[in-house]
C-alpha positions in Angstrom: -36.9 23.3 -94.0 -39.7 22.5 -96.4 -40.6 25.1 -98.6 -43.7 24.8 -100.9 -45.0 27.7 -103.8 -48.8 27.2 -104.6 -51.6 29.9 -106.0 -53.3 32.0 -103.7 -56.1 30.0 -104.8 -55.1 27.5 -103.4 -54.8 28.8 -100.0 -58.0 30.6 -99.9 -59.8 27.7 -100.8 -58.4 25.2 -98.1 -58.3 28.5 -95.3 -61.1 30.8 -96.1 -63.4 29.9 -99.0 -65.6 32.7 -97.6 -63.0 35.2 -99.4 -62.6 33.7 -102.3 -65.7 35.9 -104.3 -63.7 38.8 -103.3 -60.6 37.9 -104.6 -59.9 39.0 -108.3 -58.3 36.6 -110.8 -55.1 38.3 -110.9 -54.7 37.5 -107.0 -56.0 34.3 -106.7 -53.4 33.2 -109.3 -50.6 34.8 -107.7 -47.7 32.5 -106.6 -47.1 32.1 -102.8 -43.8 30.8 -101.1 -44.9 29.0 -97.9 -41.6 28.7 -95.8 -43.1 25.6 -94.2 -45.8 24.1 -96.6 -49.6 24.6 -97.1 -49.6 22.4 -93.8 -48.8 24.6 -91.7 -50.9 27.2 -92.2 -53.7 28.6 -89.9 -56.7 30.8 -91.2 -54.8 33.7 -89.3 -52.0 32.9 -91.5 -53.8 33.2 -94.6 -55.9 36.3 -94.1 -52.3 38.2 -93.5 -51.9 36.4 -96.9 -55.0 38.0 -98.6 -54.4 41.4 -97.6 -50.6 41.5 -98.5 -52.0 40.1 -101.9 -54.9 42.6 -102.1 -52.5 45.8 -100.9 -49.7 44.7 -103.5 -51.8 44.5 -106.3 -53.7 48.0 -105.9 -50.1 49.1 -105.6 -49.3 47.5 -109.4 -52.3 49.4 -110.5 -51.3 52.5 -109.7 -47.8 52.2 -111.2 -49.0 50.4 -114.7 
């Protein structure tokens, strides 16, 4: 099984550019373990991304 970590960044830009004003620094560099590589990802797969991102970081805020 290949497994691949690259930046959110990274993601956004090859998936859904679109999002990637709405994205704030601190979630655009966040590190994301792809189970089968940047491949084999769908747009689908990477707005599930985003909003896991988005949701987990307003949960840090809140605790900090």
């Amino acid at each position: 099984m290949l497994v691949e970590t690259v930046r959110l960044a990274t993601i956004v830009m090859k998936l859904t550019p679109q999002m990637y004003p709405f994205l704030k620094p601190t979630e655009l560099e966040s590190e994301i373990v792809l189970r089968n590589g940047l491949a084999a990802l769908e747009a689908e797969d990477a707005m599930e991304i985003i909003q896991y991102s988005i949701s987990k970081h307003q949960k840090d805020a809140f605790l900090h």
